[in-house]
C-alpha positions in Angstrom: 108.0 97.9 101.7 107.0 99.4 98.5 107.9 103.0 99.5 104.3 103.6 97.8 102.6 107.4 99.0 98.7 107.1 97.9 98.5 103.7 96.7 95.3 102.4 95.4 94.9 98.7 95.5 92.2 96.7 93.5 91.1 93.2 93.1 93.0 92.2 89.6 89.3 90.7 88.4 87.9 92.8 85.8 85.4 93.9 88.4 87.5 96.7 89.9 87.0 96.2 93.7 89.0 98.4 95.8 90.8 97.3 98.7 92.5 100.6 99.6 92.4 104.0 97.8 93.8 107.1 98.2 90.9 109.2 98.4 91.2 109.8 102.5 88.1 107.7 104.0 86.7 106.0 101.0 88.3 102.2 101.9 88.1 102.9 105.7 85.7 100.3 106.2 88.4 97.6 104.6 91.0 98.0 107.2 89.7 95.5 109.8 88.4 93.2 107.1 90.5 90.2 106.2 91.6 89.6 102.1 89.3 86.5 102.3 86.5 88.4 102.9 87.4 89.8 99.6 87.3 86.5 97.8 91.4 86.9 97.8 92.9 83.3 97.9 96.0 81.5 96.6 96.6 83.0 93.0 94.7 86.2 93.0 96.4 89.3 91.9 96.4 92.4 92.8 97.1 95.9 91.7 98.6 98.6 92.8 98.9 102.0 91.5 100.9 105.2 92.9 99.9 108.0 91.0 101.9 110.5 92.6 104.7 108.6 92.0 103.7 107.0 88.0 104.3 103.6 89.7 102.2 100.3 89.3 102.8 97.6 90.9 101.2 93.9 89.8 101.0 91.4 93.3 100.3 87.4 93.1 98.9 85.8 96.5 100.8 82.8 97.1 99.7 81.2 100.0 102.5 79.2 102.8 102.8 76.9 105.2 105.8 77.8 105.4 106.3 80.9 107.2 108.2 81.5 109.9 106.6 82.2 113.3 105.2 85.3 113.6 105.4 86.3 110.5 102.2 87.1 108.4 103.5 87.2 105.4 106.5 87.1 102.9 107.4 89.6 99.8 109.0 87.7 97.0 110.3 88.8 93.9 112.0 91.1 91.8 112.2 94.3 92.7 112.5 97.2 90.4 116.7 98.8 90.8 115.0 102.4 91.8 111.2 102.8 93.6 110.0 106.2 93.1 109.0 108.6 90.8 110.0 107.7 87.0 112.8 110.6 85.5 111.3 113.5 84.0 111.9 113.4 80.1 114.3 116.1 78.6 112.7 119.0 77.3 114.6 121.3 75.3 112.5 124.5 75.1 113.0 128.0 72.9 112.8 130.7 75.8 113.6 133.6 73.1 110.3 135.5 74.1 110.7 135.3 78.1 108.3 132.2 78.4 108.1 128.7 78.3 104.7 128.0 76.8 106.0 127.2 73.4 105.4 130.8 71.6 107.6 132.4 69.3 108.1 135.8 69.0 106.2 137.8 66.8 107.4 138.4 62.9 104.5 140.4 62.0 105.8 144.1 60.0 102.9 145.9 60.0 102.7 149.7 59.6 103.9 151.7 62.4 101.9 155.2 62.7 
């Protein structure tokens, strides 16, 4: 829903529990547990963050009676006009010596033999 890639998602506590990370197999043990077995109840939030992608996202748990059948739960909110990684800033660089690191060309006159 969030079109996130490697999310990590922590427990918005101060305490910094994590839910999921993106670090392949360090959360593994989470995925059958329940969000109440994580103290997560009506009001929590959560956070979660998309490195690759320079993308945080901050999630309140609102719990409903009033979902529809079947349904586990319900997204609700704004959502941002693009998901995805944030524009690369414009750079203007001086290429005069063949490379991009920054370097200028030398000035020095020394002697020639």
């Amino acid at each position: 829903k969030f079109a996130m890639v490697a999310p990590d998602v922590q427990i918005d506590d101060g305490k910094g529990t994590i839910l999921i990370s993106s670090e392949e197999g360090e959360t593994e043990a989470n995925n059958h547990r329940k969000l109440s077995d994580f103290g997560i109840r009506n009001g929590s939030r959560l956070q979660a963050d998309d490195f690759l992608q320079d993308y945080t996202l901050l999630i309140n748990v609102l719990h409903s009676e009033d979902l529809e059948k079947d349904v586990e739960f319900e997204v609700v909110g704004d959502t941002p006009e693009r998901i995805g990684p944030k524009p690369s800033e414009s750079t203007s660089r001086n290429i005069s010596n063949g490379s991009d690191d920054g370097a200028q060309p030398s000035t020095s006159t020394g002697n020639q033999c």
